[in-house]
C-alpha positions as CSV (number, residue, x, y, z in Angstrom):
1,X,-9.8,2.1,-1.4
2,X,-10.6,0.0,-3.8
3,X,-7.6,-2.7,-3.4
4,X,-8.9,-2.7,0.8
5,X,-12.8,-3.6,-0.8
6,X,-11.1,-6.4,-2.9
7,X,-8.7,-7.7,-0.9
8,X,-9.7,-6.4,3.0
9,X,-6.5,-7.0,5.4
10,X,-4.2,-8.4,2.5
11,X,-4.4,-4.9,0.1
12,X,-1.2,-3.5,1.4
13,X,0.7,-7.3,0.5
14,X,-1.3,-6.9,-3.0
15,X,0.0,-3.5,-3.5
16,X,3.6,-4.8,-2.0
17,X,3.8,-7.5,-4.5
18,X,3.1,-5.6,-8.0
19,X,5.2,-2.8,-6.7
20,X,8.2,-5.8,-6.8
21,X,7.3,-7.1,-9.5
22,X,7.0,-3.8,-11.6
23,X,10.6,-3.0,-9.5
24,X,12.5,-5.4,-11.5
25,X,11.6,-4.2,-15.1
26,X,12.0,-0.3,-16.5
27,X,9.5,1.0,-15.2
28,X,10.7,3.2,-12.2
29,X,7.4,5.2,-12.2
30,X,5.1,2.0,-11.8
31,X,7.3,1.0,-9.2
32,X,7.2,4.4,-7.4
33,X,3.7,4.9,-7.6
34,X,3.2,1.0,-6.2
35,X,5.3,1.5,-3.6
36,X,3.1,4.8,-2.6
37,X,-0.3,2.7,-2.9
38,X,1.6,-0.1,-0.3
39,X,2.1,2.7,1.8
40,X,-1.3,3.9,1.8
41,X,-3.1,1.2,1.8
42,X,-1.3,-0.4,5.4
43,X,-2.4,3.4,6.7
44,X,-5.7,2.8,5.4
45,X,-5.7,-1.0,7.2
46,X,-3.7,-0.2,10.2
47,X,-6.5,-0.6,13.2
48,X,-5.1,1.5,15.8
49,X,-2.8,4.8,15.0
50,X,1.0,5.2,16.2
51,X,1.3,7.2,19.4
52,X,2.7,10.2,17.5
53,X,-0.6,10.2,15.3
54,X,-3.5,12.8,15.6
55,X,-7.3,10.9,16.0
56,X,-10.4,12.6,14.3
């Protein structure tokens, strides 16, 4: 949530981008855990849910 408040519709790019750049170094965990906040984040952003998706 708090990468959406700073950065609105670009937080999943944000979250994208230091999951590369933590992808090139050692640190497979930073990268992992990056890649699961990209993830997130787009569901977080995504205006309207995929067909196969349950609304509350």
């Amino acid at each position: 949530m708090l990468l959406v408040r700073r950065h609105g519709e670009d937080a999943a790019d944000v979250a994208g981008r230091e999951a590369k750049k933590h992808g090139k170094g050692e640190d497979d965990l930073t990268y992992v855990v990056w890649c699961w906040i990209a993830r997130a984040t787009a569901e977080l952003i995504k205006a309207v849910p995929g067909e196969d998706e349950r609304v509350h």
